[in-house]
C-alpha positions in Angstrom: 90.1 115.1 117.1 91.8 111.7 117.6 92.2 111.4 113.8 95.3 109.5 112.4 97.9 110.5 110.3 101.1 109.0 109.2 103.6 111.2 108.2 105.3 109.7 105.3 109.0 111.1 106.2 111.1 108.6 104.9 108.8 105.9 103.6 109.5 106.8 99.8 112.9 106.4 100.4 113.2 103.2 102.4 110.4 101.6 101.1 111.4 102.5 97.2 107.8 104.0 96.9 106.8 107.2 94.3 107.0 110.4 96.6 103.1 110.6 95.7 102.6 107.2 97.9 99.5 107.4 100.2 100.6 107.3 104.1 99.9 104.7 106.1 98.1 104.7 108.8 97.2 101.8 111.5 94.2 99.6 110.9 90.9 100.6 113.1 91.3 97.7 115.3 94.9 99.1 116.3 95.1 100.7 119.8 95.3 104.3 119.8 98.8 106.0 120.1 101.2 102.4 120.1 103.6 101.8 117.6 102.4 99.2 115.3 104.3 96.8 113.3 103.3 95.6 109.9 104.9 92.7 107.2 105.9 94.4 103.4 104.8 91.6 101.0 108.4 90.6 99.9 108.5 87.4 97.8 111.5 84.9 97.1 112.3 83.1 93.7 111.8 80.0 93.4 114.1 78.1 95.1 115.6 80.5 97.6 115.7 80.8 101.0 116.1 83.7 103.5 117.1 83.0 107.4 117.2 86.2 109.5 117.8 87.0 113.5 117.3 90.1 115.3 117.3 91.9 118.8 115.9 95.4 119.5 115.9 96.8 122.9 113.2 97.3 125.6 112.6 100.1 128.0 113.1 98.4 131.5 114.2 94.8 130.5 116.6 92.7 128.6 116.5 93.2 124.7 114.1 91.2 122.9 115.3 88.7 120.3 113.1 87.5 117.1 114.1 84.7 114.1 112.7 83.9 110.8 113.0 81.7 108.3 111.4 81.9 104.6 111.7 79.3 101.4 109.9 79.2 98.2 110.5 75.7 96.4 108.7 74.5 93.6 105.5 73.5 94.7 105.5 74.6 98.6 106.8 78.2 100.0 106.2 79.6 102.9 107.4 81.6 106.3 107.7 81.0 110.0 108.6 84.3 112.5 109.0 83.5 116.8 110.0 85.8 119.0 108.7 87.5 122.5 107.0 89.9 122.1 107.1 89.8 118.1 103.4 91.1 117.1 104.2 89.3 113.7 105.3 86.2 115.3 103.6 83.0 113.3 103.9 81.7 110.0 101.7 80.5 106.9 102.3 77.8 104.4 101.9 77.7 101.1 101.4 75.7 97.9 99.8 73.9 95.3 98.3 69.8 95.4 95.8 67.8 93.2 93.0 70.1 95.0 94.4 73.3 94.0 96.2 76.1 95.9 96.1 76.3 99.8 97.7 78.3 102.5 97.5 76.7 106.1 98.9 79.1 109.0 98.3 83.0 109.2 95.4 84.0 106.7 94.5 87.4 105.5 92.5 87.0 102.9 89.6 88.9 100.6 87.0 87.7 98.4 85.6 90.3 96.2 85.4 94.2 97.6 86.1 92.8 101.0 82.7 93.1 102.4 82.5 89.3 103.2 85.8 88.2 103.8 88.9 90.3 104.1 88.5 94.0 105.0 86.7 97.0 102.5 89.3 100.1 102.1 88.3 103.4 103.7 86.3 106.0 101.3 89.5 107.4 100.2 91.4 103.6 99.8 90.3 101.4 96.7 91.6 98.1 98.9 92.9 98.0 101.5 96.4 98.0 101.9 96.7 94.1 103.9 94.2 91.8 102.9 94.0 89.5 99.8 96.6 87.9 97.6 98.2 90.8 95.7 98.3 93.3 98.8 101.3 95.3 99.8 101.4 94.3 103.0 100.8 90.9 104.7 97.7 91.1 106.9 97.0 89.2 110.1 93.2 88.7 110.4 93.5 85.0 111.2 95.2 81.9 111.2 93.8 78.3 109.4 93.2 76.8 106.1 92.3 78.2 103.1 91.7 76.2 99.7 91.2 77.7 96.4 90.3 75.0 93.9 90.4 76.4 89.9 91.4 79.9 88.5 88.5 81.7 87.0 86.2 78.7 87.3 86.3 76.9 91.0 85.5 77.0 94.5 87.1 78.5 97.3 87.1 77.0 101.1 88.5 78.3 104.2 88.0 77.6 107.4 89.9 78.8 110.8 89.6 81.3 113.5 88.6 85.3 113.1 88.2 87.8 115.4 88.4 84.9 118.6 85.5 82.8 116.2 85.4 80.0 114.7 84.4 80.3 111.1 84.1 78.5 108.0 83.5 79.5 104.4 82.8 78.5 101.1 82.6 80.5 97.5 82.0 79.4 93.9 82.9 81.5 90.9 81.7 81.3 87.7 83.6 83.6 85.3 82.8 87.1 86.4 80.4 86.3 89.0 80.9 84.7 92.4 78.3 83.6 95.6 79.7 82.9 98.4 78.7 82.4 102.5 80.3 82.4 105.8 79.0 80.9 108.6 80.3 80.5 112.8 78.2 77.7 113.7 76.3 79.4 116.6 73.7 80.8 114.2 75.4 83.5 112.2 75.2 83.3 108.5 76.1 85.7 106.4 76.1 85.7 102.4 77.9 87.4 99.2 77.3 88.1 95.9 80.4 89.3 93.9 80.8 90.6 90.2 84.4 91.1 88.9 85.0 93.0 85.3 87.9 94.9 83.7 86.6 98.2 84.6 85.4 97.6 88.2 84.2 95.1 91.2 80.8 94.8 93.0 80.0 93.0 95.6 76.6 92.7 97.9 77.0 91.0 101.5 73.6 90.5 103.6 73.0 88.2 106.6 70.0 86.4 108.3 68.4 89.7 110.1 68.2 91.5 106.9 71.4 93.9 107.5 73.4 94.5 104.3 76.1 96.1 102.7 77.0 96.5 99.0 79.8 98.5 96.9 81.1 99.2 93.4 84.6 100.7 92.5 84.7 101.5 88.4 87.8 102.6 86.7 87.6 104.5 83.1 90.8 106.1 81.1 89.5 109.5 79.2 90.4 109.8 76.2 92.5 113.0 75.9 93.0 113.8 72.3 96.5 114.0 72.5 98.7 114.2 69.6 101.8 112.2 71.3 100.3 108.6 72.6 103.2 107.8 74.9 102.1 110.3 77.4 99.7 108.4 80.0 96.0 109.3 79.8 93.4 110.1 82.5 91.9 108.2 84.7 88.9 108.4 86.4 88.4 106.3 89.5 84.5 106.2 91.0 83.1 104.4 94.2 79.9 104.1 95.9 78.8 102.2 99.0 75.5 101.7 100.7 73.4 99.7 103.5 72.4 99.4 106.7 75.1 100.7 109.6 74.2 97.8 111.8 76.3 95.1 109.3 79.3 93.8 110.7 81.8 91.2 108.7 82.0 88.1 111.0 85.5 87.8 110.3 86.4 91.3 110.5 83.9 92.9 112.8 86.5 95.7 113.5 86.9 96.5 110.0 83.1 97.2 108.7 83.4 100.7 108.2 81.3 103.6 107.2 77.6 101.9 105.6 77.4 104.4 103.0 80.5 106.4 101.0 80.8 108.0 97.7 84.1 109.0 96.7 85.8 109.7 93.1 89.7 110.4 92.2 91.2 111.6 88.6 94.5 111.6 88.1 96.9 112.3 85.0 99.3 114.7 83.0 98.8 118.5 82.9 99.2 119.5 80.0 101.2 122.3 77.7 104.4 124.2 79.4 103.0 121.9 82.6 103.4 118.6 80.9 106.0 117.0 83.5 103.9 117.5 86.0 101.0 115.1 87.1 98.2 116.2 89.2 96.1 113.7 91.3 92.4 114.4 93.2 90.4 112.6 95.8 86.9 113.6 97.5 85.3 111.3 99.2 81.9 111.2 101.4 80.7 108.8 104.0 78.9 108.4 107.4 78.9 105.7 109.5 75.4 106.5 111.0 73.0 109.2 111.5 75.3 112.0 113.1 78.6 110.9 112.1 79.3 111.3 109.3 82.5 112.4 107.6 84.2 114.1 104.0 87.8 114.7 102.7 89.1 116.0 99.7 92.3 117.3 98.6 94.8 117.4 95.3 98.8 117.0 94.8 100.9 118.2 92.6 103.9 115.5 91.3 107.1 116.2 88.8 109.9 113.9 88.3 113.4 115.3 88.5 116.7 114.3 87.4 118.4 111.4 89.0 115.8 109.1 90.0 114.3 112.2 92.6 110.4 113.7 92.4 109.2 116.8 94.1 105.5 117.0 95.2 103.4 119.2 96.8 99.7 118.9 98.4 96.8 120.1 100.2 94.0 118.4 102.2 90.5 118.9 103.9 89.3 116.2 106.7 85.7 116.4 108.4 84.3 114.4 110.6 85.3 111.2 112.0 87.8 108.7 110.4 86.8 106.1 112.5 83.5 104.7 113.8 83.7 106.7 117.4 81.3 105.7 119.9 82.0 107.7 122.9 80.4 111.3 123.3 83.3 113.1 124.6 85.1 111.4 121.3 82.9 112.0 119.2 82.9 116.2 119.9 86.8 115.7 119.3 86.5 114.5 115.8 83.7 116.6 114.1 86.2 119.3 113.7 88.0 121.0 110.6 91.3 119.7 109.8 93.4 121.6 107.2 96.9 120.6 106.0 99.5 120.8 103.6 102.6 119.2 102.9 105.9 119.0 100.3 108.4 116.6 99.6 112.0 116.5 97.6 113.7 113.6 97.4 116.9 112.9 95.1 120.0 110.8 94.7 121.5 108.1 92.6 124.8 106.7 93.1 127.0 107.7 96.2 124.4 110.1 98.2 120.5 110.6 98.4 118.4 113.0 99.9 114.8 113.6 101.1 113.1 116.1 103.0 109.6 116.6 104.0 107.2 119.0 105.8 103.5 118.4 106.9 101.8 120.5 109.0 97.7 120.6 109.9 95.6 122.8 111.7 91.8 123.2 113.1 91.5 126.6 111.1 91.4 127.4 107.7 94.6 127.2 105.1 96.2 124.9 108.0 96.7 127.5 110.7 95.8 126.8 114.1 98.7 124.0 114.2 97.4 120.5 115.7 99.8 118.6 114.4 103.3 119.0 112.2 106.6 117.4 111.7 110.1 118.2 109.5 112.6 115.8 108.6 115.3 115.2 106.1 117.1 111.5 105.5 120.8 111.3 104.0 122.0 108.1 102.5 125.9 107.4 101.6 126.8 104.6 99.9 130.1 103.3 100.1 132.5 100.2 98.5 131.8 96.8 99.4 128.0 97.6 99.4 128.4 99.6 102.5 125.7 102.2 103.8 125.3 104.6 106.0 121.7 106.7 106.8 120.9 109.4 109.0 117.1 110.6 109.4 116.0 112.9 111.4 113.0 114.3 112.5 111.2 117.4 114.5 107.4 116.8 115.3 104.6 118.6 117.1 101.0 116.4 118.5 99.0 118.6 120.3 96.7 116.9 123.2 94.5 114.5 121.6 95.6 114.3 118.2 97.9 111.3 117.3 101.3 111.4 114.9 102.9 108.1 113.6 106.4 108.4 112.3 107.2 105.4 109.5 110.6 103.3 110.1 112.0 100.5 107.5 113.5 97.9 109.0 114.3 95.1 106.8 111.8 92.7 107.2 109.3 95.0 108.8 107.7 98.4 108.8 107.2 100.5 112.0 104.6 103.1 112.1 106.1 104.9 115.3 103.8 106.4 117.3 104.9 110.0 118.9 103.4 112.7 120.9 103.9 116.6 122.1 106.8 118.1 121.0 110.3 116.0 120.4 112.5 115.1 118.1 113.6 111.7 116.9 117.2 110.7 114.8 117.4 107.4 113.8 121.0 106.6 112.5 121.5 102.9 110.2 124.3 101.2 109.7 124.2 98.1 106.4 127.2 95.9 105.9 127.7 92.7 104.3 128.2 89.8 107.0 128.9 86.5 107.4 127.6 85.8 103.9 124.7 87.5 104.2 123.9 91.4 105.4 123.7 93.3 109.1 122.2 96.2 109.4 122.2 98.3 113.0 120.3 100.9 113.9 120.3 103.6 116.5 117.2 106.0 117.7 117.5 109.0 119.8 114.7 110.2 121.3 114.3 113.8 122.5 111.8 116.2 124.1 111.7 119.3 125.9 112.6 119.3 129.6 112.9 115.4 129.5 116.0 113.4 129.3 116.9 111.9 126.2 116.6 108.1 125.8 117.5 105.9 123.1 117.2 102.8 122.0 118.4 100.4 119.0 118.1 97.0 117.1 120.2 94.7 115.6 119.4 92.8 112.6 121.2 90.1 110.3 119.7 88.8 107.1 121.2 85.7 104.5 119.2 84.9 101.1 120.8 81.8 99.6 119.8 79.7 96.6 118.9 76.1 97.2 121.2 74.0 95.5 120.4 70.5 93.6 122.1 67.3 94.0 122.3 64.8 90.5 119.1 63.1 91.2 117.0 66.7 91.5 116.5 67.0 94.9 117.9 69.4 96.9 120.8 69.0 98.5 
């Protein structure tokens, strides 16, 4: 079963996430088994700029160097990246005129659920993770111009290049509702009808042959009873998705996933001697067509601790395909059981912190049959002049056939690092103010059974300075 799964060893940590975080995992359109690279959402204030420069080394050749720049002024903000190599090379621009709000360069947006424009989240995801405005991570689904004219009232325009096609698109939005199309000018039309409330989004999508795709996501807080109101309530999280398997975003082709999916989460405090802790659910149903089809459920266990740590715990069922596999042989691979189970302490404020984490999975029930685990522990020191020092560490297991990504922080990046077999990995980081600004270095060490160990590194330097203003009001 070539299912993914990204151990989230030190991601809580680096990333300042809950311990509870969801891992990552590559998009579907990612190759299988290759590191892949993705862009945390970072924004300046107004008025700042941030210049970086990097190198990291290359198995075989000279080390591979990458720049960026970033600003955010008063009406105009935006961010260019070059480099070889650089699978986030590019840059968007951003900012408000007479028309309204527009973004030229590298696009990754989403109207409504997704279904349209932009990318739906898997059955178990309520968005997903890199698409739209207020996303975590900054996507890469295409590159030209996007206008958005009005704030609830207006009209939306974008037009530019997805998946190697040239598309252009227009919505209009009328308080909560919204109808929009997207066209490639060979023929293909496809159309969107959107409704946005407190509680929950719905969105239908259909096209000229009659395919179609709709879903619903509805949120609801139960009213506990509780005499103390400061405690956080429950919430109930509910979506449903149906249509016909053969529909296919024109601008994200690669992302349509499953046609039909039910899934529903609840999450909130336990309550009496249990009261710290917070327990969190999630099952979830789809199929992507008639004999794939796919379920997961599990639950997870979360109390804060002194000093800024958290200690969780959590169990998991996958069936079925994760991804729309096509192949026979493929197919067979992922229709089995996956079991698995995994814990995580993390604490530290001040000089030191510490995490450690275990996940393992197996093909037989209560996890055994191991298919896939890893350990690790991350140690940070922090010394005077804002000096740091961190040493993470990992052991992992892959059997044949099964895939493991191991997540690394860099700081303007996030590397979900793809490993295999049996190995070990230490990643040792170095942060020191520089030059005005800070350089951080990093060193990996890569080690396997019977294999000779090999390494590798990279180098990074990163200045955030505040635009100054001359008399007259411009900058300087």
């Amino acid at each position: 079963m070539r299912s993914r799964i990204v151990v989230a060893l030190v991601a809580a940590l680096a990333l300042h996430a809950p311990a509870h975080a969801q891992p990552l995992e590559p998009p579907p359109e990612a190759p299988e088994g290759v590191d892949y690279v993705i862009e945390p959402a970072d924004s300046l204030a107004v008025g700042d700029v941030e210049l970086g420069v990097g190198a990291t080394s290359r198995a075989g050749g000279s080390p591979v160097q990458r720049r960026r720049v970033s600003w955010s002024g008063d009406g105009v903000s935006g961010a260019i990246r070059e480099g070889a190599s650089d699978p986030i090379a590019g840059g968007s621009i951003d900012g408000h005129g007479r028309l309204g709000a527009f973004t030229a360069g590298r696009l990754a947006p989403r109207w409504g659920r997704g279904l349209l424009l932009g990318a739906p989240g898997d059955p178990w995801q309520s968005d997903a993770l890199d698409r739209g405005p207020g996303a975590a991570f900054r996507g890469r689904s295409g590159s030209g111009v996007m206008l958005q004219h009005g704030l609830s009232d207006g009209v939306d325009l974008v037009f530019g290049r997805f998946s190697r096609h040239r598309l252009a698109g227009m919505r209009v939005r009328r308080r909560a509702l919204a109808l929009g199309a997207l066209a490639d000018g060979q023929g293909g039309l496809q159309s969107s009808l959107s409704l946005s409330r407190h509680a929950g989004d719905a969105e239908l999508v259909w096209d000229r042959a009659g395919r179609w795709r709709a879903e619903t996501i509805l949120e609801r807080r139960l009213a506990t009873g509780a005499a103390d109101s400061s405690r956080k309530p429950w919430t109930l999280n509910a979506r449903v998705r149906g249509g016909t398997s053969g529909f296919a975003s024109l601008a994200e082709g690669s992302r349509a996933g499953p046609a039909r999916a039910l899934a529903a989460g609840l999450s909130g405090p336990l309550p009496a001697l249990f009261a710290r802790y917070r327990l969190r659910t999630l099952g979830a149903l789809w199929r992507f067509r008639p004999g794939a089809a796919g379920a997961r459920a599990g639950l997870a266990v979360e109390r804060p601790l002194a000093h800024h740590g958290a200690f969780a715990l959590g169990f998991e069922e996958q069936r079925g395909p994760r991804r729309d596999v096509l192949s026979a042989s493929a197919a067979a691979r992922a229709d089995g059981l996956r079991q698995g189970w995994w814990g995580e302490w993390w604490s530290g404020a001040g000089i030191l912190s510490l995490g450690v984490r275990h996940e393992s999975w197996g093909d037989r029930p209560w996890g055994r049959g191991v298919v896939r685990s890893v350990t690790g522990a991350r140690l940070e020191a922090r010394g005077p002049f804002d000096l740091r020092l961190a040493i993470a560490h990992s052991v992992f297991y892959a059997r044949r056939g099964e895939s493991l990504y191991l997540p690394e922080a860099e700081s303007d990046r996030l590397v979900l690092r793809a490993v295999s077999g049996d190995g070990e990995r230490t990643r040792i980081e170095l942060r020191a103010p520089f030059a005005g600004g800070h350089a951080r270095a990093a060193l990996h060490l890569n080690t396997a059974p019977e294999r000779r160990a090999r390494a590798d590194w990279t180098l990074d330097w990163t200045r955030r300075a505040r635009l100054r203003r001359a008399a007259g009001g411009s900058p300087e």
